[in-house]
C-alpha positions as CSV (number, residue, x, y, z in Angstrom):
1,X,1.9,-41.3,27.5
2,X,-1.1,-40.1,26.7
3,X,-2.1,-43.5,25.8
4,X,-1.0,-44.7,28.8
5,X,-3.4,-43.2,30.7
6,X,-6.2,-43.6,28.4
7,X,-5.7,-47.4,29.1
8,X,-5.8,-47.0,32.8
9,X,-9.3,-44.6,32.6
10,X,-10.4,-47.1,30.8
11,X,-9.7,-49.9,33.4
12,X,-10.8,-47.8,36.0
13,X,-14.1,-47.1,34.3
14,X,-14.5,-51.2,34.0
15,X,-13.8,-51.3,38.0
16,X,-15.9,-48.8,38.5
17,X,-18.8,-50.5,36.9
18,X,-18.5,-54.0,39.1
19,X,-18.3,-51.7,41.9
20,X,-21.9,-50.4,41.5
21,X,-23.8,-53.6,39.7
22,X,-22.1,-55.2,43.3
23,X,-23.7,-52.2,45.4
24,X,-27.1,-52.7,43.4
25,X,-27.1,-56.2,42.8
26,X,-26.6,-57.8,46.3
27,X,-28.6,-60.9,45.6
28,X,-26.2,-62.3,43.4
29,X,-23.8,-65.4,44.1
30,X,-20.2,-64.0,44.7
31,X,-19.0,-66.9,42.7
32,X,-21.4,-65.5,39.8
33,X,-20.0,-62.0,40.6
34,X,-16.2,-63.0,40.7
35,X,-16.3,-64.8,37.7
36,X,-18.2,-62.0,36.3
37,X,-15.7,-59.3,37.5
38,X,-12.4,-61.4,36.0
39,X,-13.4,-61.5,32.5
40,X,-14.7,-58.1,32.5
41,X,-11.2,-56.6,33.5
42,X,-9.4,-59.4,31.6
43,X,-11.2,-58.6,28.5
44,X,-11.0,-54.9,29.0
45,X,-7.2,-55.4,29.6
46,X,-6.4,-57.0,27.0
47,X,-8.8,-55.6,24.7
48,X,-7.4,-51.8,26.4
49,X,-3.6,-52.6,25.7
50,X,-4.2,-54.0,21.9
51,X,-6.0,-51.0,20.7
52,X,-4.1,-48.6,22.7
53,X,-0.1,-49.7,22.2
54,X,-1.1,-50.9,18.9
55,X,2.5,-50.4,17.1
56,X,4.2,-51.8,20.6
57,X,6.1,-55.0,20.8
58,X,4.1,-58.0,21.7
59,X,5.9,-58.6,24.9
60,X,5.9,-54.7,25.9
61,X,2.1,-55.2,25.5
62,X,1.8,-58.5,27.3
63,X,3.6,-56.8,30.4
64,X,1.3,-53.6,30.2
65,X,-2.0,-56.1,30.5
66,X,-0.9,-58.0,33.3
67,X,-0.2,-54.5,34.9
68,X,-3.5,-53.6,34.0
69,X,-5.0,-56.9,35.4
70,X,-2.9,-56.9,38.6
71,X,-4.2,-53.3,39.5
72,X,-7.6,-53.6,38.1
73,X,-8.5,-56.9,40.6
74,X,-6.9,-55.1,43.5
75,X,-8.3,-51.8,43.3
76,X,-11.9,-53.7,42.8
77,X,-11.1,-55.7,46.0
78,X,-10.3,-52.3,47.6
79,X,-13.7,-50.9,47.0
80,X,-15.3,-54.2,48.0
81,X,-14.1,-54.8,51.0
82,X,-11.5,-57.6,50.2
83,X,-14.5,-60.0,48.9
84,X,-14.2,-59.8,45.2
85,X,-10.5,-59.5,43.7
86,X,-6.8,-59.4,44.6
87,X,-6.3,-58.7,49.0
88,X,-2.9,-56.9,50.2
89,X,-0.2,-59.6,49.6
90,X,1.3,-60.8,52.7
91,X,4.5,-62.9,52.5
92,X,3.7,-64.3,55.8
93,X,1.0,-65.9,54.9
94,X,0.9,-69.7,56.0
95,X,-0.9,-70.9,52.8
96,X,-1.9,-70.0,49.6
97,X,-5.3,-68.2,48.8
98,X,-6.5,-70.5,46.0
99,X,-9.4,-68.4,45.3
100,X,-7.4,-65.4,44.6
101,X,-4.7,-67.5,43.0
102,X,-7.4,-68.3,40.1
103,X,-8.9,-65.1,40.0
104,X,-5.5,-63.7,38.9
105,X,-5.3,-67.1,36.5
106,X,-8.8,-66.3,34.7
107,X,-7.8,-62.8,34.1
108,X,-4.5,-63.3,32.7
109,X,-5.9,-66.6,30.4
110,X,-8.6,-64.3,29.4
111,X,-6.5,-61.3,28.4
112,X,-3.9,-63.0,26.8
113,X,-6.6,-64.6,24.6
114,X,-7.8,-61.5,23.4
115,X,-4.3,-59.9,23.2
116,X,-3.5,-62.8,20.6
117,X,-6.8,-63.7,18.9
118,X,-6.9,-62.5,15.1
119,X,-3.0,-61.1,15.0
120,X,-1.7,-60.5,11.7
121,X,1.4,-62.6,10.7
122,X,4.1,-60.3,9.1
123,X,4.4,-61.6,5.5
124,X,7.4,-60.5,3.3
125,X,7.2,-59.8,0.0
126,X,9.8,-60.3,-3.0
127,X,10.4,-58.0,-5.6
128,X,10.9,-60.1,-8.6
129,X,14.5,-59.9,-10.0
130,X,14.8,-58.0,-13.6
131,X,17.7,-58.2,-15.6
132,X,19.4,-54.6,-15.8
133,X,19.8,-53.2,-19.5
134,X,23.4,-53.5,-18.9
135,X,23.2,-56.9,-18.1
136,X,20.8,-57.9,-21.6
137,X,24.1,-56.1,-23.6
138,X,26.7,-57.8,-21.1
139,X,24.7,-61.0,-22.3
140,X,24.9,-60.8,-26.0
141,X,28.0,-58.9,-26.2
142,X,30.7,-60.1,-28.3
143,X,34.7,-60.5,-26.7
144,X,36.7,-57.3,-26.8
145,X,35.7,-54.1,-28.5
146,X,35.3,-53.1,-32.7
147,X,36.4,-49.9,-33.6
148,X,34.9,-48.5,-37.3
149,X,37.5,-46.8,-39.4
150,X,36.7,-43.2,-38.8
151,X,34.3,-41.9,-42.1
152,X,33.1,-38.1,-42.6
153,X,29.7,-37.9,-41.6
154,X,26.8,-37.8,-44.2
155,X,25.8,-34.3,-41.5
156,X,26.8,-32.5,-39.2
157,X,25.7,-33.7,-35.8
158,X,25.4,-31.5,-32.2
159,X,28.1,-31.4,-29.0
160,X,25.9,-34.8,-28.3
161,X,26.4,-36.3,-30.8
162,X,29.7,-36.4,-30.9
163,X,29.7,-37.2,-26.9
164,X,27.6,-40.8,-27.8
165,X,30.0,-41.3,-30.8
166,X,33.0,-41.5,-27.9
167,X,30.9,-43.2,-25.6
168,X,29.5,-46.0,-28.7
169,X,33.5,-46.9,-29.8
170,X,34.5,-47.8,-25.9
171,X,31.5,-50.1,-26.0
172,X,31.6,-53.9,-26.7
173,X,29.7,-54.4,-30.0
174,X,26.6,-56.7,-29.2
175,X,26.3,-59.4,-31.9
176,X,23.0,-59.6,-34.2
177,X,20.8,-61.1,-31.6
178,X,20.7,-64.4,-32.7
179,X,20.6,-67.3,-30.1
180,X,23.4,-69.6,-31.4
181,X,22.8,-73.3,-29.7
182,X,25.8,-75.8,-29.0
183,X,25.4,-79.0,-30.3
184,X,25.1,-81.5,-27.7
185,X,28.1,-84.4,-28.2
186,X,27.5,-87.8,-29.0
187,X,28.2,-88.9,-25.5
188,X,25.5,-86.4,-23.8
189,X,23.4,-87.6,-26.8
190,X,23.8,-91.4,-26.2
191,X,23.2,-90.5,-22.1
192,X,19.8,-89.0,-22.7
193,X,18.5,-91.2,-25.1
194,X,19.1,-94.3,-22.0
195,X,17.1,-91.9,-19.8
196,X,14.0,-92.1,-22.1
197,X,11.1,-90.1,-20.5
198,X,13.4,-89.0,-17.5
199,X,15.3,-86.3,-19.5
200,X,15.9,-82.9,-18.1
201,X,14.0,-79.7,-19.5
202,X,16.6,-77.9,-21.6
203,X,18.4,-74.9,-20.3
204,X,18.3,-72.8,-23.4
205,X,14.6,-71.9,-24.1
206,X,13.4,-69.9,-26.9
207,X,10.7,-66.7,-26.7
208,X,8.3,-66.0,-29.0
209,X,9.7,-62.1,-28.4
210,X,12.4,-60.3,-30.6
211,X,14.4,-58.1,-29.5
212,X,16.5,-55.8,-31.6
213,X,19.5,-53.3,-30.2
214,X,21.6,-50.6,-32.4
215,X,24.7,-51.6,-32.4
216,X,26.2,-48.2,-32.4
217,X,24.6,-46.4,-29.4
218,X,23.7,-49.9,-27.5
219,X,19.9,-48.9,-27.9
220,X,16.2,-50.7,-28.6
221,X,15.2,-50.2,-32.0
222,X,11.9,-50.8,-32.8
223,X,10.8,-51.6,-36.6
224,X,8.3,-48.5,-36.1
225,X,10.8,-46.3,-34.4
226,X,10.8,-42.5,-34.5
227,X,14.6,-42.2,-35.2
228,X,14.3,-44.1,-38.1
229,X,15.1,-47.7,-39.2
230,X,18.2,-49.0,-40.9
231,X,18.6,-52.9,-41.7
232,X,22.1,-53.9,-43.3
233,X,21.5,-55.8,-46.5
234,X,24.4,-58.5,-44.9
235,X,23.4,-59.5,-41.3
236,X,20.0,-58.1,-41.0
237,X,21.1,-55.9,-38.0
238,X,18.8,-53.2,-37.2
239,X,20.4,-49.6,-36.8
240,X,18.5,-46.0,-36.0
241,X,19.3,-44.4,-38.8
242,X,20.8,-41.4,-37.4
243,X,23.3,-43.4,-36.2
244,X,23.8,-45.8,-39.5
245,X,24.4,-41.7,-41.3
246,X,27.1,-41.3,-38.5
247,X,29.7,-44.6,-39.8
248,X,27.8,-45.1,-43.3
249,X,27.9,-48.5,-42.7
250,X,26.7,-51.7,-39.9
251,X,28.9,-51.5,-37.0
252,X,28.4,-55.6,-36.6
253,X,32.1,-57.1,-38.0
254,X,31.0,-59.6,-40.6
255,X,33.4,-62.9,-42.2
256,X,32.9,-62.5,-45.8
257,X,35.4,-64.5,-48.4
């Protein structure tokens, strides 16, 4: 509210001021002064409502500068006597006063320039989609679920310990993390090699990046980690070593003859 009537001091103050440069100027042309007057309250309306109802709706603000304009050019014809600005509207009027018809036109055209000019187009903004750590295990994980054959432990591990040992043999084993590619048929190979330089990119693409997961607690193991490293002599898996002491052995099921 308070707003609100900031706006309309402010329009008043702009009325104000044709007022007296009228009074003090009387050798001016009242074309000169009328089209003086209508961008002055124009501008100031529309210049006013922007800065005043800036979080608003566009169209609540359009509505409060034509208010603005409307009352503006009529209270400045008011304290001119009728010559400069909006007169009393009379329905029974037999014609239409052009002159005040495009005094009201300026103003508005004016104010809805400056309402509009330099507005700031929402832009929306992505956030880029990242595969979830359940989803990288989901991914690699093999069908079903490996339980080791239960071993004594090399020590005696903590309440949670024991608590990730329950939660690691409900878990689907993930694989050794090696990217196994299907050999394309002789039919898709045939089909591609017509194509020539028309051939599709390849969906399976290879990273320069390797990434290495216990298989027991589902984790990332580094080759400089702080829980230690384990590699099994067979399959090259990567184990914390904590957890390779928990089984005594790689929790990846190998085919050995």
């Amino acid at each position: 509210m308070r707003r609100i009537l900031l706006l309309l001091l402010f329009i008043t103050g702009i009325v104000l001021w044709l007022v007296v440069l009228d009074q003090s100027k009387p050798q001016l042309p009242e074309l000169l002064m009328e089209i003086l007057a209508v961008s002055a309250i124009g501008l100031g309306a529309g210049l006013g409502t922007r800065l005043a109802l800036t979080k608003w709706n566009w169209l609540i603000q359009l509505c409060f500068t034509l208010a603005c304009l409307v009352l503006g050019l009529y209270g400045l014809g008011f304290l001119t006597d009728w010559r400069i600005g909006l007169a009393p509207l009379v329905f029974w009027r037999d014609q239409v006063d052009y002159r005040e018809a495009a005094q009201l036109g300026g103003g508005a055209l004016t104010a809805l320039i400056v309402l509009s000019a330099w507005r700031r187009t929402s832009i929306r903004t992505y956030q880029p989609y990242t595969r979830s750590g359940s989803e990288g295990r989901a991914a690699i994980a093999l069908g079903g679920s490996y339980q080791p054959a239960p071993r004594t432990p090399s020590r005696v591990g903590g309440s949670s310990r024991a608590s990730s040992r329950g939660r690691a043999i409900s878990r689907p084993i993930p694989s050794a993390g090696r990217l196994i590619v299907p050999r394309p048929s002789k039919k898709s190979r045939a089909r591609s090699g017509r194509r020539g330089v028309f051939r599709r990119k390849p969906e399976v693409q290879f990273s320069a990046y390797e990434e290495h997961k216990c298989p027991y607690c589902l984790e990332d193991v580094k080759r400089n980690d702080p829980r230690g490293v384990k590699e099994c002599p067979v399959c090259h898996t990567l184990h914390h070593a904590d957890c390779w002491s928990i089984t005594g052995m790689c929790q990846v099921p190998h085919l050995t003859t």
